[in-house]
Backbone as a printed PyTorch tensor [residue, N CA C, xyz], in Angstrom:
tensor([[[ 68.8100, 100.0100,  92.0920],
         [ 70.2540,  99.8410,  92.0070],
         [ 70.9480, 100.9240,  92.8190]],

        [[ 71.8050, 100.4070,  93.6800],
         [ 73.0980, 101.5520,  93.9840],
         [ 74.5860, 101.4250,  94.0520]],

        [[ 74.7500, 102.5070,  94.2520],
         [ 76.4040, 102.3270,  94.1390],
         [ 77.3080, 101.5540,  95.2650]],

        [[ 78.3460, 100.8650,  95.0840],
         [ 78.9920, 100.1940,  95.7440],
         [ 80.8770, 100.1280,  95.2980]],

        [[ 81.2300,  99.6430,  95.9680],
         [ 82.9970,  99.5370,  96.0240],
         [ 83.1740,  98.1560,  96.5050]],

        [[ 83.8120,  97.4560,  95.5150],
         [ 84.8050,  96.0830,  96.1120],
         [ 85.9010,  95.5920,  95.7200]],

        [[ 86.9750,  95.0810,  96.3320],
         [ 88.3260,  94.7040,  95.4430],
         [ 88.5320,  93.5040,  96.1280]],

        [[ 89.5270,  92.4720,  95.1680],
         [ 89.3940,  91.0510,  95.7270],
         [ 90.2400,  91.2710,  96.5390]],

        [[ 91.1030,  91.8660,  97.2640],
         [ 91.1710,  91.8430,  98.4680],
         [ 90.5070,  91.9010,  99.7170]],

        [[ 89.7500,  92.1230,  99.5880],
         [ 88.6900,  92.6990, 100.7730],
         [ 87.7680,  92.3890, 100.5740]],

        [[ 86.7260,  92.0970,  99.3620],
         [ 85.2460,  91.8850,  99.1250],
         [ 84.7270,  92.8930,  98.9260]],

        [[ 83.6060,  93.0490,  99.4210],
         [ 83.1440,  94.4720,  99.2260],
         [ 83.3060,  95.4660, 100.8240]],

        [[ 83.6900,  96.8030, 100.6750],
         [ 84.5310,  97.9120, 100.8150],
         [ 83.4860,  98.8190, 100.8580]],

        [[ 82.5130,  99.5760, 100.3700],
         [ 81.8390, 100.2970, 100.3880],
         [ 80.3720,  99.7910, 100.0850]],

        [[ 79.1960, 100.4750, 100.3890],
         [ 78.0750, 100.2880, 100.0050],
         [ 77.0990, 101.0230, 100.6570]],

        [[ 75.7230, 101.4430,  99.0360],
         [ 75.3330, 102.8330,  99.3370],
         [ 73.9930, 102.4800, 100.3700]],

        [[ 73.7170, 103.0650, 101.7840],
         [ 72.3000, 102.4370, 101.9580],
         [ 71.5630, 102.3360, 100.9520]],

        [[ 70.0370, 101.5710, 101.3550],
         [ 68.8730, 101.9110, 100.2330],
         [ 68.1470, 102.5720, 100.7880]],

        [[ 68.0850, 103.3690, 102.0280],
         [ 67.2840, 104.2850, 101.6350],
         [ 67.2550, 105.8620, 100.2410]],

        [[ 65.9970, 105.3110,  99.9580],
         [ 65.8750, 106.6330,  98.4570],
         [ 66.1280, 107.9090,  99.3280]],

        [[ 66.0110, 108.4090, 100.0710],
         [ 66.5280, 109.4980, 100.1740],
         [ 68.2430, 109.8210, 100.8190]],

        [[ 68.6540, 108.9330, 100.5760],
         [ 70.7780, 108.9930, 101.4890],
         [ 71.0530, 108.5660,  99.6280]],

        [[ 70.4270, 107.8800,  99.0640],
         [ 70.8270, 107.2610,  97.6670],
         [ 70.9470, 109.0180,  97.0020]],

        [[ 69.5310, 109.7190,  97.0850],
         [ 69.8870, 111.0190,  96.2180],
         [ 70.3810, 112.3720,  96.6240]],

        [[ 70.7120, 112.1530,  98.3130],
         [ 71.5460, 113.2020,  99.0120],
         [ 72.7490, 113.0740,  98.5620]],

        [[ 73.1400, 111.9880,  98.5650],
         [ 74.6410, 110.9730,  98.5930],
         [ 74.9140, 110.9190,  97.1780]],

        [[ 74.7070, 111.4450,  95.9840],
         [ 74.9710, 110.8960,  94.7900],
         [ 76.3190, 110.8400,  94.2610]],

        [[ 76.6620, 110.0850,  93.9160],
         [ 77.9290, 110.0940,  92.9440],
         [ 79.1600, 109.2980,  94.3400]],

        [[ 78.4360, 109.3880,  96.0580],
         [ 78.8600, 108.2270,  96.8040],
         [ 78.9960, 106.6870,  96.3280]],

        [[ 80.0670, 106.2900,  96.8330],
         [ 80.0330, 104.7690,  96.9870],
         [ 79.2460, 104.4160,  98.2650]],

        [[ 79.1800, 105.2430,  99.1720],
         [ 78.4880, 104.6030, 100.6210],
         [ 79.2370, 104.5200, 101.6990]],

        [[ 79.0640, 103.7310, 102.3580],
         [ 79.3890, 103.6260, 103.8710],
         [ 80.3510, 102.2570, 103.8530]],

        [[ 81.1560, 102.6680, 104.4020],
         [ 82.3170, 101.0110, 105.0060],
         [ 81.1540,  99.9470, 105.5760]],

        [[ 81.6500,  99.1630, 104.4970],
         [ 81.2500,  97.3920, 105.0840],
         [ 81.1040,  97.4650, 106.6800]],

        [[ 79.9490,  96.2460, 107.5800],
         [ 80.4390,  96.4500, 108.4220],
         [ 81.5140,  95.8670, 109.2730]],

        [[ 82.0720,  95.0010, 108.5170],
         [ 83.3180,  94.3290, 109.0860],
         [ 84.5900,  95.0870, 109.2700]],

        [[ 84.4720,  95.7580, 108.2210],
         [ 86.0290,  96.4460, 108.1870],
         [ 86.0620,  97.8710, 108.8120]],

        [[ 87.4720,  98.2770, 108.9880],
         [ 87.9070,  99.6260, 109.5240],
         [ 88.3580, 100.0560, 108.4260]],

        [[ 88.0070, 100.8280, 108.4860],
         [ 88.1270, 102.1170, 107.2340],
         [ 89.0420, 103.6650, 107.2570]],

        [[ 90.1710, 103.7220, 106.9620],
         [ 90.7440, 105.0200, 107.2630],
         [ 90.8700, 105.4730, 105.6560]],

        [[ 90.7320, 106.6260, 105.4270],
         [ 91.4900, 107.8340, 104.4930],
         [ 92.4090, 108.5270, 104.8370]],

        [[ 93.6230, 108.1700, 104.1280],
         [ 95.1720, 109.1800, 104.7770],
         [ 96.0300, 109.7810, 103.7020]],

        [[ 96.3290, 110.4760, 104.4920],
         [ 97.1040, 111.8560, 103.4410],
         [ 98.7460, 111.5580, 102.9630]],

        [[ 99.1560, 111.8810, 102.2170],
         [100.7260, 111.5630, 102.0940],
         [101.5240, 111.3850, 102.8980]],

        [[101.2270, 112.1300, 104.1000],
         [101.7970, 111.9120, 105.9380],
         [101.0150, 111.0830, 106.7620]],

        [[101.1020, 110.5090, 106.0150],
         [100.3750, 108.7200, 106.5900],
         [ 99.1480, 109.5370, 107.9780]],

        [[ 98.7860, 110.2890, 107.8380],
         [ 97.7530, 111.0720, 109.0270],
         [ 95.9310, 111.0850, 108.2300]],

        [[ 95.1380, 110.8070, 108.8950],
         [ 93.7040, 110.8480, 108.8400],
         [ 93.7360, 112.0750, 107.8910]],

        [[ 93.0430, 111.9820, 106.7220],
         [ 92.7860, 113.3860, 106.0200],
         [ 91.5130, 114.2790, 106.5820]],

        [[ 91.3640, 115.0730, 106.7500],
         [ 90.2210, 115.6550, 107.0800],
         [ 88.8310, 115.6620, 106.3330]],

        [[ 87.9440, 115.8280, 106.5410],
         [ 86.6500, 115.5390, 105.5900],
         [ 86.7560, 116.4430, 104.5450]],

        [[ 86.2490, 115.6080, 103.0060],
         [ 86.1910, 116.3590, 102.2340],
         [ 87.4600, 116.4670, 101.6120]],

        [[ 88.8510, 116.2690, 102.3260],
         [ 90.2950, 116.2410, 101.3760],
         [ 90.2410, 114.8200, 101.2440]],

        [[ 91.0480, 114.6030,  99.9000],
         [ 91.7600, 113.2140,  99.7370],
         [ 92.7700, 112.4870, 100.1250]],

        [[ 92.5060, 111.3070,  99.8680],
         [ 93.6730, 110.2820, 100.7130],
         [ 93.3700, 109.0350,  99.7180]],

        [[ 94.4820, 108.6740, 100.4060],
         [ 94.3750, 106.9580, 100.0760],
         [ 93.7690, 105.9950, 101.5080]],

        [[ 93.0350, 104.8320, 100.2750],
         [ 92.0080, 104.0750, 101.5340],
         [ 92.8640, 103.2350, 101.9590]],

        [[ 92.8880, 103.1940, 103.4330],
         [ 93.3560, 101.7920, 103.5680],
         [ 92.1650, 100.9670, 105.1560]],

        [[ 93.1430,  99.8230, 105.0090],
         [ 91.7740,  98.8250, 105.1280],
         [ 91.8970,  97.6170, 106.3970]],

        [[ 91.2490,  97.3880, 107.4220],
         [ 91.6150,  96.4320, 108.3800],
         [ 90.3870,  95.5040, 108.3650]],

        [[ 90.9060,  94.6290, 109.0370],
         [ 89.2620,  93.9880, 109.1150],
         [ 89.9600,  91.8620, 108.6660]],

        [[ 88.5640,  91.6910, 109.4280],
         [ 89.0390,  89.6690, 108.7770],
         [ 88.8460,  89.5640, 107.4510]],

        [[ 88.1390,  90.0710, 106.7870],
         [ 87.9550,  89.9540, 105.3450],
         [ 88.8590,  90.2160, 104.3380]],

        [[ 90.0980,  91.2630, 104.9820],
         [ 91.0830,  91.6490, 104.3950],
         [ 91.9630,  90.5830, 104.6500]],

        [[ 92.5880,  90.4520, 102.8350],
         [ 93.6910,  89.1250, 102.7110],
         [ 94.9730,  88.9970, 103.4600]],

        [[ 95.3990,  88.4120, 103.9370],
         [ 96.8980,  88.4200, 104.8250],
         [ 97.9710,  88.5520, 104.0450]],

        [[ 97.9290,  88.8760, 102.5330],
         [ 98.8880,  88.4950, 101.4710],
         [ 98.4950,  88.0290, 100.1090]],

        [[ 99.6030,  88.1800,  99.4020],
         [ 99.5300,  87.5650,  97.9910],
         [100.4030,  86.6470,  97.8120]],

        [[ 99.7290,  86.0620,  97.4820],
         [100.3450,  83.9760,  97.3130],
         [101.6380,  83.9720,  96.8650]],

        [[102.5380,  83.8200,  97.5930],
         [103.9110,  83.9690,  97.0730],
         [104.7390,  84.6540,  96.2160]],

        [[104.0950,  85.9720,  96.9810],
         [104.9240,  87.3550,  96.7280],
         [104.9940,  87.8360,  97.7280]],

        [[106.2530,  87.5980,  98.8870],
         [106.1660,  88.5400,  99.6930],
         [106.7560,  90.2050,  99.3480]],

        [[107.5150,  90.3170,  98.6080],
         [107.4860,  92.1290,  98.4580],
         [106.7990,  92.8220,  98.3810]],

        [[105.4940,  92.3630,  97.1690],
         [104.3260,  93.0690,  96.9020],
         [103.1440,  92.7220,  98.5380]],

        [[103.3980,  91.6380,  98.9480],
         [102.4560,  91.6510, 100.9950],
         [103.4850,  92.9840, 101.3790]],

        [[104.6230,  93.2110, 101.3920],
         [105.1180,  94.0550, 102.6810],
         [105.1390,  95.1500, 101.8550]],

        [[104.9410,  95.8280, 100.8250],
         [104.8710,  96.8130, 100.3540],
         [102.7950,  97.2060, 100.4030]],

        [[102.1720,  96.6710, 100.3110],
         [100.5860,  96.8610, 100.2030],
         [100.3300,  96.8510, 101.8250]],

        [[101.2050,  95.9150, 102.9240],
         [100.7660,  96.9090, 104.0910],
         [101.4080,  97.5620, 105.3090]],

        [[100.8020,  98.4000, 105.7700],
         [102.1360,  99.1410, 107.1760],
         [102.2530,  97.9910, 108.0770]],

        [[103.4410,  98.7000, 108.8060],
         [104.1150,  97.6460, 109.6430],
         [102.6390,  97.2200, 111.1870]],

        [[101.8030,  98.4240, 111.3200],
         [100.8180,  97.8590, 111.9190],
         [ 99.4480,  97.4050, 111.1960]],

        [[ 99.3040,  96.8710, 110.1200],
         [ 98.5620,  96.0600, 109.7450],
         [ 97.4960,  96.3640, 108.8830]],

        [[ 97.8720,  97.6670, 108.3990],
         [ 96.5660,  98.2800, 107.2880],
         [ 97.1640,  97.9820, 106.0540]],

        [[ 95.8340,  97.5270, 105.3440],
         [ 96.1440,  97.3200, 104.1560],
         [ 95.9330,  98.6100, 103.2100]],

        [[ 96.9970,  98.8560, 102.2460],
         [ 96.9310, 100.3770, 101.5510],
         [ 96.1950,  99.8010,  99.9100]],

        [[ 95.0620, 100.2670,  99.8740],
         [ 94.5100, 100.0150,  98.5030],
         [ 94.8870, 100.7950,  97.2180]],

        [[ 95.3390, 101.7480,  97.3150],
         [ 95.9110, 102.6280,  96.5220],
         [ 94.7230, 103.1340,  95.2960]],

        [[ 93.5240, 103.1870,  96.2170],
         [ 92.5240, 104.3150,  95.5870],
         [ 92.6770, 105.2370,  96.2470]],

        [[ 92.3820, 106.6690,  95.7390],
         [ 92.3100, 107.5810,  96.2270],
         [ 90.6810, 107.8690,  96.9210]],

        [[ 90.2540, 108.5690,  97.9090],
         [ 88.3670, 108.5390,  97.9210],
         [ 88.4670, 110.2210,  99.2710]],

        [[ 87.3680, 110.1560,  99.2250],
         [ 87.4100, 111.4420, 100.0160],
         [ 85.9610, 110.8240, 101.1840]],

        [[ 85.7570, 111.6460, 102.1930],
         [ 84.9660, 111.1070, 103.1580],
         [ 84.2130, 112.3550, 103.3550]],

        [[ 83.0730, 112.3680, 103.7000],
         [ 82.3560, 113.5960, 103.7680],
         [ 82.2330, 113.7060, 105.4370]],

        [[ 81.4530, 114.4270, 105.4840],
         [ 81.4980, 115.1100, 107.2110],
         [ 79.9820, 113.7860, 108.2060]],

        [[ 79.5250, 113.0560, 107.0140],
         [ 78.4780, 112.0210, 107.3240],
         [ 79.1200, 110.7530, 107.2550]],

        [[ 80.1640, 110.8440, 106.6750],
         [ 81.0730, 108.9670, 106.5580],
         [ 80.7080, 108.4790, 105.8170]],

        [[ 80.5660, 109.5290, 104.4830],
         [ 80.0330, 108.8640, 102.7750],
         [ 81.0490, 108.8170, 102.5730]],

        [[ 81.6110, 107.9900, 101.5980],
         [ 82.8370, 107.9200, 100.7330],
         [ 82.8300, 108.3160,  99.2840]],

        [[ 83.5890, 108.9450,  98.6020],
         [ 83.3790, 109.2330,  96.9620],
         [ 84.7830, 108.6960,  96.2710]],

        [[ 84.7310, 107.9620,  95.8810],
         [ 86.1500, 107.3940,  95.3160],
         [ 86.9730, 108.7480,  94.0220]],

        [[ 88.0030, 108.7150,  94.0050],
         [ 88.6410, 110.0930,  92.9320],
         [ 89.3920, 109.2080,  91.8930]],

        [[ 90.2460, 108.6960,  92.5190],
         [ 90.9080, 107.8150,  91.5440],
         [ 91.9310, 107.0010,  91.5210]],

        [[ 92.8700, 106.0960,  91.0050],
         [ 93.9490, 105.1840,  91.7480],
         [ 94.9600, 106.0890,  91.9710]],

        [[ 95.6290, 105.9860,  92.6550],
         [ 96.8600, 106.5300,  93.5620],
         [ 98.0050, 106.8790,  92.4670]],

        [[ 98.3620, 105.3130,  91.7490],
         [ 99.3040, 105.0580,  90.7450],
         [ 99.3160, 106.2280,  89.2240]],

        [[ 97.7520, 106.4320,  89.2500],
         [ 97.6550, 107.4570,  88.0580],
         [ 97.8710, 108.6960,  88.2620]],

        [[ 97.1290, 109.1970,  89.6900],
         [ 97.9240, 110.6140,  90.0700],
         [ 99.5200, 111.2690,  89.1150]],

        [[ 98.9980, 112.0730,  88.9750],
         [100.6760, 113.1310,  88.2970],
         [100.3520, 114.1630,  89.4770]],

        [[101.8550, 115.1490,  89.1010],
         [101.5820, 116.2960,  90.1120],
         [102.1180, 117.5780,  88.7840]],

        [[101.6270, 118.1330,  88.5050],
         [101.8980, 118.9880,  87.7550],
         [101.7500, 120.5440,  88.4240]],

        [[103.1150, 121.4120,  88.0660],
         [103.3360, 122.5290,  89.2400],
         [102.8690, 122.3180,  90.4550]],

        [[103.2920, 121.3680,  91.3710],
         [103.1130, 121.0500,  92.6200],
         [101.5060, 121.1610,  92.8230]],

        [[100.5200, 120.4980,  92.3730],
         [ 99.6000, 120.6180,  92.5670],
         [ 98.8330, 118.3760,  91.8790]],

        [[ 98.5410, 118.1760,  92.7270],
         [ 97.7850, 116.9070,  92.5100],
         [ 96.6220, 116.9690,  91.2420]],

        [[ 96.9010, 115.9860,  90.4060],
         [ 95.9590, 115.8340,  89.0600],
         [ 95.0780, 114.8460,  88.9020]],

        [[ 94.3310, 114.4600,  89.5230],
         [ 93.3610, 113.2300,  88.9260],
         [ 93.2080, 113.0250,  87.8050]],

        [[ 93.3030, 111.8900,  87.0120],
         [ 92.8220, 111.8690,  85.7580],
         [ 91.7280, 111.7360,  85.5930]],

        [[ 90.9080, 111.2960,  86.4700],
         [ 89.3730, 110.2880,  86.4390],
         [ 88.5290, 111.9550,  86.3940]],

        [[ 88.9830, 112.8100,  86.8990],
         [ 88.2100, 113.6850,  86.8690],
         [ 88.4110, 114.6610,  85.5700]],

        [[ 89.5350, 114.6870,  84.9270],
         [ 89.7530, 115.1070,  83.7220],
         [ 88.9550, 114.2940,  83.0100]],

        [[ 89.0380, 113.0580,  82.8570],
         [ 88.0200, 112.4870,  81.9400],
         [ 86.8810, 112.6500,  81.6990]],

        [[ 86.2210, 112.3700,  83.4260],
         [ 84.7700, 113.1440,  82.9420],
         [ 84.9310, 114.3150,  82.3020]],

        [[ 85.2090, 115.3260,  82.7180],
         [ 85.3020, 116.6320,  82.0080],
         [ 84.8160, 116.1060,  80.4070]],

        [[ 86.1810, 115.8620,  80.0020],
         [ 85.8090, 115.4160,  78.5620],
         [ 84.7030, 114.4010,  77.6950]],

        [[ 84.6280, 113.4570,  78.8710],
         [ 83.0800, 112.4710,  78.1690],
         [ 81.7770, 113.4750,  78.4890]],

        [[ 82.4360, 114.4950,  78.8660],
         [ 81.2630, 115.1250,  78.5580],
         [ 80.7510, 116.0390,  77.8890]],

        [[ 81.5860, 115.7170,  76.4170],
         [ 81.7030, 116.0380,  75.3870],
         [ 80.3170, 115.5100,  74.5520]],

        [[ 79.4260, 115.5350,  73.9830],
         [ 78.2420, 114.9780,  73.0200],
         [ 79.6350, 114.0340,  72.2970]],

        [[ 80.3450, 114.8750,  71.5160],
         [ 81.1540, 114.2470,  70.3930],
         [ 82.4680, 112.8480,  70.9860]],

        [[ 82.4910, 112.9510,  72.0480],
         [ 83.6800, 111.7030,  72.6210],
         [ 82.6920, 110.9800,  72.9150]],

        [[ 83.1810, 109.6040,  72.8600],
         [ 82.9210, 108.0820,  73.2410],
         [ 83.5530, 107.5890,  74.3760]],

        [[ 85.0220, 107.7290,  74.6530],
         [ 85.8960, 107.3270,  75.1830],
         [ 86.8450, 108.0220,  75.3270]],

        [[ 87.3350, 107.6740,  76.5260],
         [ 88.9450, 108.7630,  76.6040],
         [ 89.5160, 108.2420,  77.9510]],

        [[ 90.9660, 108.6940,  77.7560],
         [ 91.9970, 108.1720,  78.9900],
         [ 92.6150, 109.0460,  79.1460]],

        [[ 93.5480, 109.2570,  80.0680],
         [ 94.3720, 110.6400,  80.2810],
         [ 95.5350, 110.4360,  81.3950]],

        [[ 96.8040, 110.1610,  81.2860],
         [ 97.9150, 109.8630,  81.8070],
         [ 98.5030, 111.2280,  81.7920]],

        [[ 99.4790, 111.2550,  83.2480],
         [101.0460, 111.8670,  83.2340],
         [102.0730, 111.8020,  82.4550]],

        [[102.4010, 113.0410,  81.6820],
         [103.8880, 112.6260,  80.8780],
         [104.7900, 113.7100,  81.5130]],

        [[106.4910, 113.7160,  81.3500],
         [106.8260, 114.6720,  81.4910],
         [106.9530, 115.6160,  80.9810]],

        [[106.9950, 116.7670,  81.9000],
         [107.4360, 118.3420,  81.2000],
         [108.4160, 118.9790,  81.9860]],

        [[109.5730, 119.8500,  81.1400],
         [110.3600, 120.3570,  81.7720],
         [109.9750, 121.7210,  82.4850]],

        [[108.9320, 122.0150,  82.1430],
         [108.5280, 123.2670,  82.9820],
         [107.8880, 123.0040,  84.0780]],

        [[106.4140, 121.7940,  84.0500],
         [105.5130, 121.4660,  85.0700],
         [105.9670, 120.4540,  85.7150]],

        [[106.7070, 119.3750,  85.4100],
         [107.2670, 118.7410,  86.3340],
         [106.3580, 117.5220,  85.4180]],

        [[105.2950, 117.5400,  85.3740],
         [104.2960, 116.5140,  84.5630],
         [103.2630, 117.1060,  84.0010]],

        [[102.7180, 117.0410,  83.1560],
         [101.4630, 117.8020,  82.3970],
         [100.4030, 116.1520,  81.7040]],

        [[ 99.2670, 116.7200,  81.6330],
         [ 98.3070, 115.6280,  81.0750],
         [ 98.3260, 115.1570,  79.7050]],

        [[ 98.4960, 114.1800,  78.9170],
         [ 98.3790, 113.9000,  77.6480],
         [ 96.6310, 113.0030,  77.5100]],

        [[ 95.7890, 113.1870,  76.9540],
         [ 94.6200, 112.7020,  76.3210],
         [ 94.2830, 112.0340,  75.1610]],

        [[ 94.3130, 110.7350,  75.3420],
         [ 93.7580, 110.1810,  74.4980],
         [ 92.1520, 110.0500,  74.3750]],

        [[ 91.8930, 109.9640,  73.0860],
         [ 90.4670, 110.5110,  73.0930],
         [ 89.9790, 109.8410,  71.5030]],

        [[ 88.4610, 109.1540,  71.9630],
         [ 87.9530, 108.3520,  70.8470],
         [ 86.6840, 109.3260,  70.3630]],

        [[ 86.7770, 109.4660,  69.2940],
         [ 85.5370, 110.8060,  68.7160],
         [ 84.2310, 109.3930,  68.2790]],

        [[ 82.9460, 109.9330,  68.4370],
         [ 81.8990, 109.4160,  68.3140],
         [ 82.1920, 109.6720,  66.3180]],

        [[ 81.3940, 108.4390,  65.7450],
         [ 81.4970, 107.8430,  64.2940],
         [ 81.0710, 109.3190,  63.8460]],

        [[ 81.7600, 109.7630,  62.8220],
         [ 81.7000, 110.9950,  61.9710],
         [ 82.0500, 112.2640,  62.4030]],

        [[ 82.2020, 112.4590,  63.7450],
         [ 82.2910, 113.8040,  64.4480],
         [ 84.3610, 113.9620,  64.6890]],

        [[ 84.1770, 115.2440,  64.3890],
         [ 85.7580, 116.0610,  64.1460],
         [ 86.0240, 116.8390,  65.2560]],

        [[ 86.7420, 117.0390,  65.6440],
         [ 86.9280, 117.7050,  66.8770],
         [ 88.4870, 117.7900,  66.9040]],

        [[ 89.1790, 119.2560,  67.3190],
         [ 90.1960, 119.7210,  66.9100],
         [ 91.1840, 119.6320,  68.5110]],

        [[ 92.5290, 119.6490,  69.0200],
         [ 93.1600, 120.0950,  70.3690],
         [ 92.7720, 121.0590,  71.1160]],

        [[ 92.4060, 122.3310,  70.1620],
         [ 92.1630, 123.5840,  70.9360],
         [ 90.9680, 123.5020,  70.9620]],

        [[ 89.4940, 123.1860,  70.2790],
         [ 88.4640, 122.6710,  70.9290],
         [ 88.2020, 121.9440,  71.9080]],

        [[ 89.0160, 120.5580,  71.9100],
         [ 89.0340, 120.0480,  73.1340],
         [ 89.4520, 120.6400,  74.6550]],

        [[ 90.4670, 121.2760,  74.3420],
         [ 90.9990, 122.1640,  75.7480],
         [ 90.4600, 123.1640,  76.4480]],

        [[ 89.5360, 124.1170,  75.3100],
         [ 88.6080, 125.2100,  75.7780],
         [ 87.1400, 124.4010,  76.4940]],

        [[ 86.9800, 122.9910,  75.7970],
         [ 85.7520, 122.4710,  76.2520],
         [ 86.4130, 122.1570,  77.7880]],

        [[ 87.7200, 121.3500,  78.2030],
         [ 88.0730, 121.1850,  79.7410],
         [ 88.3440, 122.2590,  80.3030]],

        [[ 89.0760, 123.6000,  79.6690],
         [ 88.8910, 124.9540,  80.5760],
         [ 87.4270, 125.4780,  81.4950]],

        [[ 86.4940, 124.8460,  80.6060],
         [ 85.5560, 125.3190,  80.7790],
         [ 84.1940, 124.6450,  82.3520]],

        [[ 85.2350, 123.5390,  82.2880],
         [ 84.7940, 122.8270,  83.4630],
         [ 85.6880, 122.3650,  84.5860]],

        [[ 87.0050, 122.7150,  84.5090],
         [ 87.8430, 122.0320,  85.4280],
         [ 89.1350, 123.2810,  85.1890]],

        [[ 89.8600, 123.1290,  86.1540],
         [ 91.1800, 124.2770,  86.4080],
         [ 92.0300, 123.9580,  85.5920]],

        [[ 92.3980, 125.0930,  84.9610],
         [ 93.8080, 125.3340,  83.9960],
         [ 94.5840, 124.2560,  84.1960]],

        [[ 95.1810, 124.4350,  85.0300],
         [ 96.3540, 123.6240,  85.2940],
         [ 96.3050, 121.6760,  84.9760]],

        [[ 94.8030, 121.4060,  85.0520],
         [ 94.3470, 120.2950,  84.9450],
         [ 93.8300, 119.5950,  83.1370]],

        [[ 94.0980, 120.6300,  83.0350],
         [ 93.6360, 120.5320,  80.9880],
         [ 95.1530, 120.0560,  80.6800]],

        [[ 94.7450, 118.6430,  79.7450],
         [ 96.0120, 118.1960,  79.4750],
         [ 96.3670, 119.0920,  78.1050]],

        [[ 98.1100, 119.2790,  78.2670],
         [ 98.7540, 119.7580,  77.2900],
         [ 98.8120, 118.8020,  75.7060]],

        [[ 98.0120, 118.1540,  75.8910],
         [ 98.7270, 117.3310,  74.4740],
         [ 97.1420, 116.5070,  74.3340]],

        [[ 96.4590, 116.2760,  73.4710],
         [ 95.3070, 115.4320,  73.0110],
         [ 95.6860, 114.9490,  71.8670]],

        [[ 95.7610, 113.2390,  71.9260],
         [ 95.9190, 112.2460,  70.6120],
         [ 94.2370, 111.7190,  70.4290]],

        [[ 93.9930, 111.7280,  69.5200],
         [ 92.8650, 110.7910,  68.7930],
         [ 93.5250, 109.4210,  68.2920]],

        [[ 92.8570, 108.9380,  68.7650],
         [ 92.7020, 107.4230,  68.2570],
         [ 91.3510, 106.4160,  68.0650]],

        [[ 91.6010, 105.1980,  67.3070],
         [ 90.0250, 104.9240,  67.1630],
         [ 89.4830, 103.9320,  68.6890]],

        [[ 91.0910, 103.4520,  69.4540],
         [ 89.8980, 102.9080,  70.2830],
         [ 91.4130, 102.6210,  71.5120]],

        [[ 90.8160, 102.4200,  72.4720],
         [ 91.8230, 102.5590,  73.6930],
         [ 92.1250, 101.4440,  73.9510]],

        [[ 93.2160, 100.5440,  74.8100],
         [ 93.4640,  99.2220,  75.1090],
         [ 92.6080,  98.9300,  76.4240]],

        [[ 92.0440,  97.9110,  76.9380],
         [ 91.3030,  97.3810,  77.3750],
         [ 91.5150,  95.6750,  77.8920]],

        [[ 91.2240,  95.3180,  79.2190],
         [ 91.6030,  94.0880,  79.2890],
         [ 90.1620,  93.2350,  79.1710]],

        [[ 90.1410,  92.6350,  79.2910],
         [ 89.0270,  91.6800,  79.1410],
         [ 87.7950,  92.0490,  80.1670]],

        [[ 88.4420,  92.5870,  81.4970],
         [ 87.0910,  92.8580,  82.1650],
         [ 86.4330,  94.5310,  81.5890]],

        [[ 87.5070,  95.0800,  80.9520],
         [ 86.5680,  96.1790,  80.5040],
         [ 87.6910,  97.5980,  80.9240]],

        [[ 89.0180,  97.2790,  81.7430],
         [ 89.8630,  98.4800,  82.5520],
         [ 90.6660,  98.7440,  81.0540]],

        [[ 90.8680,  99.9700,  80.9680],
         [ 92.0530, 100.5490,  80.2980],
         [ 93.2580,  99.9440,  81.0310]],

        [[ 93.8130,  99.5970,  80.1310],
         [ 95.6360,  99.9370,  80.1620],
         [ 96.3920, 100.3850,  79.8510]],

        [[ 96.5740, 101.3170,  81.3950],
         [ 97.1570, 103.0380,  80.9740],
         [ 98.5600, 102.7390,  80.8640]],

        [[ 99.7170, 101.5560,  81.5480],
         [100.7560, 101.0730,  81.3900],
         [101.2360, 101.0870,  79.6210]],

        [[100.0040, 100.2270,  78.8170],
         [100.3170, 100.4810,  77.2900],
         [ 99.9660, 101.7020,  76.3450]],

        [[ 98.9500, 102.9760,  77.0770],
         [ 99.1110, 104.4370,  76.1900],
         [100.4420, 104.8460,  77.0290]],

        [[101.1720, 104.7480,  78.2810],
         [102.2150, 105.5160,  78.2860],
         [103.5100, 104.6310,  77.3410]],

        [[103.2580, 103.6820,  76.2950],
         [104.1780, 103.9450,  74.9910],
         [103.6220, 104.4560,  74.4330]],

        [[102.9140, 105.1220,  74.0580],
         [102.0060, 105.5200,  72.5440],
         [102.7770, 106.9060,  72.2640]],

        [[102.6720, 106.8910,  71.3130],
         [102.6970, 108.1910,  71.1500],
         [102.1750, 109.1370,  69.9880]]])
């Protein structure tokens, strides 16, 4: 088995060779661009990010859709006026033309002018023995501009306190990235294929 990237726009988007040795150099890669498509990573100034920084993917190629079936706002908003389609994952490119996906665009917060992934806060925390599950959205703050709130599902019988949780993400990821606020709950919303819906924890409270 290896890792791969696809969205129904495009098909599949990434994919890891098989050779066993690029599979365990490359780990935690999605792989290499399809070979149909053109592949850019770009920075908030719509410019090529450099290897190793993040961007958002965007995407050319015949495989890529011309549109969404009678929506044109959402066609002229998903692509530039010369013809890339903006996927609104975030991914980073290494100095070999591996790709590592970070996380959707839309979930990004910026807290004290500094970019927050959630996907990477999360791991942090599933990598807890005692969590099962967890999500982690932008809320506001009047000091940071946005700070992290955590929702978080504890494995059957196990207790686990805010300030435990926060010293366990200090301990693997930057200050600034430890969300200010952790809710427990018994189980997160979910659509049928299996995605959180982070649209319904930002009512929760």
């Amino acid at each position: 088995m290896v890792d791969g990237f696809g969205m129904t726009e495009a098909g599949t988007v990434l994919g890891m060779p098989v050779e066993a040795h690029q599979i365990a150099r490359k780990a935690g890669s999605a792989g290499l661009p399809a070979p149909s498509l053109s592949l850019r990573i770009v920075d908030e100034d719509g410019q090529d990010a450099a290897a190793g920084e993040p961007g958002e993917i965007w995407l050319s190629g015949p495989n890529v859709t011309p549109g969404y079936w009678n929506r044109p706002d959402e066609t002229a908003q998903a692509f530039t006026s010369d013809g890339w389609f903006r996927t609104g994952d975030i991914a980073r490119r290494d100095e070999d033309g591996f790709v590592t996906l970070v996380d959707r665009r839309k979930d990004m917060f910026i807290s004290g002018g500094e970019n927050v992934y959630p996907a990477e806060v999360e791991m942090a925390l599933l990598d807890h023995p005692d969590i099962s599950d967890v999500a982690v959205i932008g809320i506001a703050d009047g000091r940071w501009g946005e700070v992290g709130r955590a929702f978080v599902v504890l494995k059957a019988g196990c207790v686990l306190d805010p300030a435990a949780l926060a010293a366990h993400c200090a301990d693997r990821i930057a200050r600034y990235k430890v969300p200010k606020e952790f809710l427990l709950t018994d189980a997160l919303p979910r659509t049928a294929s299996g995605k959180i819906q982070k649209h319904i924890l930002r009512g929760w409270r």
